[in-house]
One Martini backbone bead per residue (centre of mass of N, CA, C, O) as a GRO file, in nm:
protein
  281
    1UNK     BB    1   7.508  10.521  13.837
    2UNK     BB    2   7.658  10.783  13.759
    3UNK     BB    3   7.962  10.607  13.783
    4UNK     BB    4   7.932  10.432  13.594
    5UNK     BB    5   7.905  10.592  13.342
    6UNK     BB    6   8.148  10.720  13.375
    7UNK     BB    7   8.332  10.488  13.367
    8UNK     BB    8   8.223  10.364  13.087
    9UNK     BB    9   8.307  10.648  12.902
   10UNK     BB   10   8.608  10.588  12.975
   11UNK     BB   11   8.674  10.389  12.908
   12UNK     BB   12   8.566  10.415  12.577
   13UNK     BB   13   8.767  10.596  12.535
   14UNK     BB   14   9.031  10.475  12.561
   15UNK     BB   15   9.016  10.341  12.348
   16UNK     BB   16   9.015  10.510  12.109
   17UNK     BB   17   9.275  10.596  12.203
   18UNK     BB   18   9.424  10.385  12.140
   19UNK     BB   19   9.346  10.374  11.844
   20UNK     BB   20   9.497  10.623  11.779
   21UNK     BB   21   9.782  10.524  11.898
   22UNK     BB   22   9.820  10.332  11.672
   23UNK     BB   23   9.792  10.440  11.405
   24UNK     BB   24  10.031  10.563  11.448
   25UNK     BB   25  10.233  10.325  11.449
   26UNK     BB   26  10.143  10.234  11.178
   27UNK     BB   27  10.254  10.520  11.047
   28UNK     BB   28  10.576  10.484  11.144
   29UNK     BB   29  10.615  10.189  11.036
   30UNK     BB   30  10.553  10.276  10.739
   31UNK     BB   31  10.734  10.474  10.680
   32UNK     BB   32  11.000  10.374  10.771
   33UNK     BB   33  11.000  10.131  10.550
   34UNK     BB   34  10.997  10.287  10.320
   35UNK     BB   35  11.268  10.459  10.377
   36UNK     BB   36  11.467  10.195  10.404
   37UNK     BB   37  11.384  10.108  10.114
   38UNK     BB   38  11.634  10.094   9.831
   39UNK     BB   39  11.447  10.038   9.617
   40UNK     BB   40  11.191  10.206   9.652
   41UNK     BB   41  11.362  10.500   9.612
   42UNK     BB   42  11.481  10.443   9.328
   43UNK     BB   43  11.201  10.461   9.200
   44UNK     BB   44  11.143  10.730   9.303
   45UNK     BB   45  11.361  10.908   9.178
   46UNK     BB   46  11.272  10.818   8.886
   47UNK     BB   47  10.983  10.959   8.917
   48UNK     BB   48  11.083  11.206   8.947
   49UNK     BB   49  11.015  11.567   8.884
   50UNK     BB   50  11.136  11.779   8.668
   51UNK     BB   51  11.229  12.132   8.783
   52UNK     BB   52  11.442  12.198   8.650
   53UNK     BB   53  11.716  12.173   8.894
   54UNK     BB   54  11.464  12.073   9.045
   55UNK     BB   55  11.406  11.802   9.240
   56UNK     BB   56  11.143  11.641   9.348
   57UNK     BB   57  11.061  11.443   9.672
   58UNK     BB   58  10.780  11.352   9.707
   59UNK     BB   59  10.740  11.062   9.811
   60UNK     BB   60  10.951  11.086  10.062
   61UNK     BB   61  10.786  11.345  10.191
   62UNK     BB   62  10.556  11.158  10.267
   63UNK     BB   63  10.686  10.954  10.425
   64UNK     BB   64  10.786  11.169  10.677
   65UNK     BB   65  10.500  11.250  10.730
   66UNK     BB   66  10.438  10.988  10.853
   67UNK     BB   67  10.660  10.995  11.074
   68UNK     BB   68  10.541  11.275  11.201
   69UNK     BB   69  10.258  11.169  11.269
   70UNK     BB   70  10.316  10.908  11.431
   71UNK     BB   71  10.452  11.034  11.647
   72UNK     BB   72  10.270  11.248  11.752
   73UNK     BB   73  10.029  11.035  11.798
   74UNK     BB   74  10.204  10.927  12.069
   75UNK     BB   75  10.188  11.124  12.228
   76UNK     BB   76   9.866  11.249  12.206
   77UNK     BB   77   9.771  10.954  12.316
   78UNK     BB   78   9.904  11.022  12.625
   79UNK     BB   79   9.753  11.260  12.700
   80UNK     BB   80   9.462  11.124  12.643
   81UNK     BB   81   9.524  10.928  12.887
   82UNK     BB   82   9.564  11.148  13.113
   83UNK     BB   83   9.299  11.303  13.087
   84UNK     BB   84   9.090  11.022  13.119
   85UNK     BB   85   9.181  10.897  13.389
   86UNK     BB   86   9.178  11.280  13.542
   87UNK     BB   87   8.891  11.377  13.394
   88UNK     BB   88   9.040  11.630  13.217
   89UNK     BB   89   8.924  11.859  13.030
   90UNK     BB   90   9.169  12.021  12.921
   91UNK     BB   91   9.302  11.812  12.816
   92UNK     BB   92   9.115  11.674  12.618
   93UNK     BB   93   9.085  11.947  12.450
   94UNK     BB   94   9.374  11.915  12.357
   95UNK     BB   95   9.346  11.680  12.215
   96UNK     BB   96   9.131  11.721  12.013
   97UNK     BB   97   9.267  11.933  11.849
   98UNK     BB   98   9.496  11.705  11.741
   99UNK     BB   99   9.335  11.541  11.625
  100UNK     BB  100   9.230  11.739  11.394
  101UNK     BB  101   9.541  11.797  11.338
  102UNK     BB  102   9.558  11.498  11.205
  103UNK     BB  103   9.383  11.491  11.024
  104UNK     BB  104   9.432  11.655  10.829
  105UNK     BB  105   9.693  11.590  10.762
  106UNK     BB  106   9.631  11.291  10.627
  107UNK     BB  107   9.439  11.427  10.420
  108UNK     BB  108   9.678  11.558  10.291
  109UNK     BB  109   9.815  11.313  10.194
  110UNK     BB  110   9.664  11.215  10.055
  111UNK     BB  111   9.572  11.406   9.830
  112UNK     BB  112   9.904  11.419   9.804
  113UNK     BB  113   9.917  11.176   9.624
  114UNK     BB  114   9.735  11.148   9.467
  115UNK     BB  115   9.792  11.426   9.261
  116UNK     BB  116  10.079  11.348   9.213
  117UNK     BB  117  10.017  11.090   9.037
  118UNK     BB  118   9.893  11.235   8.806
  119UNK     BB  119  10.110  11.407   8.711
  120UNK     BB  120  10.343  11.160   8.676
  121UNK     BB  121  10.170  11.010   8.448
  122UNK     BB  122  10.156  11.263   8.244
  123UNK     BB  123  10.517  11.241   8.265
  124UNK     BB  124  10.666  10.990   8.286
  125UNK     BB  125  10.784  10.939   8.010
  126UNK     BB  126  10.945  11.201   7.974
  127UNK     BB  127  11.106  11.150   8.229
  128UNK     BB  128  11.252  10.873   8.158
  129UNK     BB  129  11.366  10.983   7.870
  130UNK     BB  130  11.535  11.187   7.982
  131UNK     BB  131  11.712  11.039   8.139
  132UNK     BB  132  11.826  10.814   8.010
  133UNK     BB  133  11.945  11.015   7.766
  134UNK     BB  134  12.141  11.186   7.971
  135UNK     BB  135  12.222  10.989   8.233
  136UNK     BB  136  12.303  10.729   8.150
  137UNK     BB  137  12.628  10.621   8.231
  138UNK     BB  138  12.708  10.847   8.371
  139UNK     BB  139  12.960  10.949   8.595
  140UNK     BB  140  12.764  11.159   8.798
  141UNK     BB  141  12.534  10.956   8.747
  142UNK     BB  142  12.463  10.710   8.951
  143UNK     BB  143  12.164  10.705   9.038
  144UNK     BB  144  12.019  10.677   8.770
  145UNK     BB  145  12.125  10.446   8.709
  146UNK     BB  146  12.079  10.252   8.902
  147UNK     BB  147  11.769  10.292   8.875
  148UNK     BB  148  11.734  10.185   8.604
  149UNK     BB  149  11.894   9.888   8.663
  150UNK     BB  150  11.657   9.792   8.881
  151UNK     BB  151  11.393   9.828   8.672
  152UNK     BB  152  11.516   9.642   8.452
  153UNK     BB  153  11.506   9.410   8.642
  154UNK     BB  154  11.248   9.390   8.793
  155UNK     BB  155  11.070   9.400   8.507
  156UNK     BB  156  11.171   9.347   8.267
  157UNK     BB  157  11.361   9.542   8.066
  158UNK     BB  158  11.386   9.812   7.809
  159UNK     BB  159  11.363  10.123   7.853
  160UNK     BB  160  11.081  10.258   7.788
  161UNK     BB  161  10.964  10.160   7.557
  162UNK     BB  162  11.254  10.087   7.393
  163UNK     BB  163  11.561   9.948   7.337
  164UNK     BB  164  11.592  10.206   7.129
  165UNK     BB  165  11.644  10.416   7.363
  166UNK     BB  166  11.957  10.372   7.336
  167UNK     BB  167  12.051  10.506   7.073
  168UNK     BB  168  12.034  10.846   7.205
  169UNK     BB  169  12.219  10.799   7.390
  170UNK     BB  170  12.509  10.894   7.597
  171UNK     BB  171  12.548  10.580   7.639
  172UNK     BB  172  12.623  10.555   7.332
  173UNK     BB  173  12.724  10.774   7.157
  174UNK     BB  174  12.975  10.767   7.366
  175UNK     BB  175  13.074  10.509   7.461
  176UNK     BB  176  13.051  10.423   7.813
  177UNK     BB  177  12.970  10.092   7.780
  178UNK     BB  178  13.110  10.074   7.524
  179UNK     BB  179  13.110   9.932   7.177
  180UNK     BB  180  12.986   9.692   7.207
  181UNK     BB  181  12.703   9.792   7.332
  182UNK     BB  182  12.354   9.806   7.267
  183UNK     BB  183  12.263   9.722   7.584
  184UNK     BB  184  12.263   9.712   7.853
  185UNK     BB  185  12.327   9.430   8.097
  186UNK     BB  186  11.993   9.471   8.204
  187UNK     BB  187  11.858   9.369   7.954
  188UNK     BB  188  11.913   9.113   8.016
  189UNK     BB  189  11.966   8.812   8.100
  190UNK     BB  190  12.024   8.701   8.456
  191UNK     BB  191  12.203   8.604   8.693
  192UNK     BB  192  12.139   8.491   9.048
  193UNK     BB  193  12.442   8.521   9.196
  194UNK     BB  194  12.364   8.751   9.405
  195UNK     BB  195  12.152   9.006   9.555
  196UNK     BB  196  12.201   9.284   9.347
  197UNK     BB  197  12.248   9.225   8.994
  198UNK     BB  198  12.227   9.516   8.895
  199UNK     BB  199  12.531   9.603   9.011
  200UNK     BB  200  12.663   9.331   8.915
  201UNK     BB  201  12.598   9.218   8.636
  202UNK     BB  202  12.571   8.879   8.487
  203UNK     BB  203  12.496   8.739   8.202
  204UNK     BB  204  12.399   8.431   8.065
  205UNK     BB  205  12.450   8.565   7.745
  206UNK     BB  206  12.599   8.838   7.605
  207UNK     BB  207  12.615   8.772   7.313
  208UNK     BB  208  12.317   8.708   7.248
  209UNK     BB  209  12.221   9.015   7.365
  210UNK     BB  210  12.367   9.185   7.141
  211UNK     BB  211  12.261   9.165   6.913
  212UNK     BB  212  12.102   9.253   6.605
  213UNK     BB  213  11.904   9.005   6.595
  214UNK     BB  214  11.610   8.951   6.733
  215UNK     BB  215  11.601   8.628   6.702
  216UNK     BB  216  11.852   8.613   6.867
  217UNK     BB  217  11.805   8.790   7.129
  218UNK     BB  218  11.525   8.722   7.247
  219UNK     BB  219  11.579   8.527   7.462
  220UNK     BB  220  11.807   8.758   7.632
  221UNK     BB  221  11.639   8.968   7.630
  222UNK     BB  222  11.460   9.232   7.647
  223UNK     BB  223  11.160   9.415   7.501
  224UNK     BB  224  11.052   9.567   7.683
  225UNK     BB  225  10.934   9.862   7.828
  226UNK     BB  226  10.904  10.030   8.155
  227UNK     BB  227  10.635  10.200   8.132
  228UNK     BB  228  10.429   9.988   8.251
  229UNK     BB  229  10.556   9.887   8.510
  230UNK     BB  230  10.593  10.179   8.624
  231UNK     BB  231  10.290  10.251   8.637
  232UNK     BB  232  10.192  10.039   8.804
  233UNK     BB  233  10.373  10.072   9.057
  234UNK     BB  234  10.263  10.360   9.104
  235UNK     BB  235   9.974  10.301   9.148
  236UNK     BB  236  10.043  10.146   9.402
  237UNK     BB  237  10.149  10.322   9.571
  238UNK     BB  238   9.974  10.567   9.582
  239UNK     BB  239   9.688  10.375   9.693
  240UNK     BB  240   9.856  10.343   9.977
  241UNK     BB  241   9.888  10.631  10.067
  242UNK     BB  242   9.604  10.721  10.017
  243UNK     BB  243   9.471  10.495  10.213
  244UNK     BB  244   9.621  10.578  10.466
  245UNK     BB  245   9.530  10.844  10.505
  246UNK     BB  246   9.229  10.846  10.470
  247UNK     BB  247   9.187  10.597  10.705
  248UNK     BB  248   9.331  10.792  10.946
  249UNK     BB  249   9.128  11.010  10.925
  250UNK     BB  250   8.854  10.830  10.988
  251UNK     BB  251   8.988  10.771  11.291
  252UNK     BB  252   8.997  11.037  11.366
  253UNK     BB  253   8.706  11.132  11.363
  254UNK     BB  254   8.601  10.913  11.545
  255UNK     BB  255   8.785  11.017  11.786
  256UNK     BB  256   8.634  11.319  11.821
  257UNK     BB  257   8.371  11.250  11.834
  258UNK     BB  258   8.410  11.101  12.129
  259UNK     BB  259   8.561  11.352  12.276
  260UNK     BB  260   8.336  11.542  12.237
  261UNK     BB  261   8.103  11.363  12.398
  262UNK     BB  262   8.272  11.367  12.674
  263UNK     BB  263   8.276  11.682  12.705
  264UNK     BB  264   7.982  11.711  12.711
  265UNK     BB  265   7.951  11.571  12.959
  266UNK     BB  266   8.137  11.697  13.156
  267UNK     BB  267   7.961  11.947  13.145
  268UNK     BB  268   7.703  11.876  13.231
  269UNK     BB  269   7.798  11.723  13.513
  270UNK     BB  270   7.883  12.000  13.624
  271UNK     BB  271   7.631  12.141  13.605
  272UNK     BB  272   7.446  11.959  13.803
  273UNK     BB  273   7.627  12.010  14.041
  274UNK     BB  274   7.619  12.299  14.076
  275UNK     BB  275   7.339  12.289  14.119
  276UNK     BB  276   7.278  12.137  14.326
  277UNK     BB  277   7.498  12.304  14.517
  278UNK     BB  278   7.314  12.564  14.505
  279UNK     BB  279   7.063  12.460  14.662
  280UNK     BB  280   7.185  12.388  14.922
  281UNK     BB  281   7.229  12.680  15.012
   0.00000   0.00000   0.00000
C-alpha cells in the first residue's frame, strides 16, 4: 500500500514537473517570436521612450527575458525529472528552488511590463511628436522613419495628431522628401502590389494625395493620425506580455506547491523508516 503510494505521488509530480516543462516551451517559443517579428520590433522601436541619448529598448529587453526564463525552465524541468524518476530529495529540494526563482522573474516581467506601459502611454504622444519632427525623413535615422512609415500603413494613418503635424517636421522644412510633397508618400492609399508596401510605397493616385484642398484629397489621403491605433496596439502588447508573465508565475506557484508537498512526504516516510530501523535494532 505504501508503494501504492508513493508511486501515484511520484507520478502526481511528474506530471506537474510536465506543466512546468511545456510552459517553459511556451515561454521560450513566444519570446522567440516577438523577436523575430521585423513589424513588431519597428512599433517596440516607435514607442520606446527616450531617455536623453539612452533610448531604453524595454519591451525588446522583456522578449529577451521570456526567451531566458523559457530556456532555463527546460533546464530546470529535466532536473526535476531526474529528482521525481531516482526519488532524490536533494535534487528535487534544487528543482524547488528553482521553481521559486522563476516563479517570481515571470511576475516580474509581467509587472514591469505593466508599469512600462503606464509610462509609455503617458509619454507616447510627447514620443511619437518628438521622434517624427525631428527624425522622419533623415538620412542617417532610418530606423525611426521605418517604423513611422510602418505605422501609418499598419493603421492607416498620417502623423501623430494629424497629418498637418509633419508641417513643422525637418522633412518639410527642410524639403528632405521633394518640394512637391506635403506629406509622406505613407499617408497616401497604398498599391498593394508588393509584400511591404511600405519600404517603396506606391500610391494609388500621388496626385490627388497631395492636394491642398481636404475635399480633394480626402479620398486618397489617410486623415487621422497615429496616436490612437498605436495606443490601442501597445495596450494589446503590453496587455499579452502581463498576462504571460502573471499566468507562467500561477503555474509555476502551484508546481511549487506540489513539489514541496512530495519533499514533505519524502521526508516524512524517511523518519518512518528510521523509527522502524531503530525499533528492530
Amino acid at each position: 500500500m505504501a508503494s501504492l503510494l508513493s508511486c501515484a505521488s511520484q507520478s502526481f509530480l511528474l506530471f506537474f514537473i510536465f506543466i512546468y516543462w511545456a510552459s517553459g516551451c511556451a515561454l521560450l517559443l513566444l519570446g522567440t517570436a516577438l523577436l523575430v517579428d521585423s513589424s513588431r520590433q519597428l512599433l517596440f522601436f516607435l514607442v520606446n521612450i527616450e531617455d536623453g541619448q539612452l533610448l531604453l529598448p524595454t519591451f525588446r529587453l522583456l522578449c529577451v527575458g521570456l526567451v531566458l526564463i523559457g530556456t532555463f525552465k527546460l533546464l530546470v524541468g529535466l532536473l526535476g525529472c531526474l529528482g521525481a524518476v531516482k526519488q532524490d530529495y536533494c535534487i528535487v529540494a534544487f528543482y524547488f528552488c528553482f521553481v521559486a526563482i522563476t516563479m517570481c522573474s515571470e511576475i516580474t516581467v509581467g509587472a514591469f511590463s505593466h508599469v512600462h506601459q503606464q509610462r509609455t502611454d503617458a509619454a507616447l504622444a510627447h514620443t511619437l511628436g518628438r521622434k517624427l519632427a525631428k527624425y522622419y525623413g533623415v538620412p542617417d535615422r532610418g530606423q525611426e522613419t521605418m517604423a513611422i512609415d510602418f505605422a501609418q500603413y499598419k493603421f492607416q494613418c498620417c502623423g501623430v495628431q494629424f497629418p498637418s503635424d509633419y508641417n513643422y517636421s525637418r522633412w518639410r522644412v527642410e524639403e528632405l522628401g521633394g518640394a512637391e510633397l506635403r506629406v509622406p508618400l505613407t499617408c497616401c492609399a497604398l498599391r498593394e502590389d508588393a509584400p511591404q508596401p511600405y519600404r517603396n510605397p506606391h500610391p494609388r493616385d500621388p496626385e490627388t494625395c497631395q492636394e491642398r484642398d481636404p475635399l480633394q484629397h480626402h479620398s486618397q489621403r489617410h486623415t487621422q493620425g497615429c496616436l490612437q491605433g498605436i495606443a490601442r496596439w501597445l495596450d494589446r502588447e503590453s496587455t499579452v506580455l502581463t498576462s504571460v508573465g502573471v499566468a507562467a508565475g500561477c503555474v509555476d506557484l502551484i508546481c511549487a506547491v506540489i513539489t514541496l508537498c512530495w519533499c514533505r512526504q519524502i521526508s516524512a516516510n524517511r523518519a518512518v523508516k528510521r523509527e522502524a530501523w531503530e525499533l528492530t535494532l
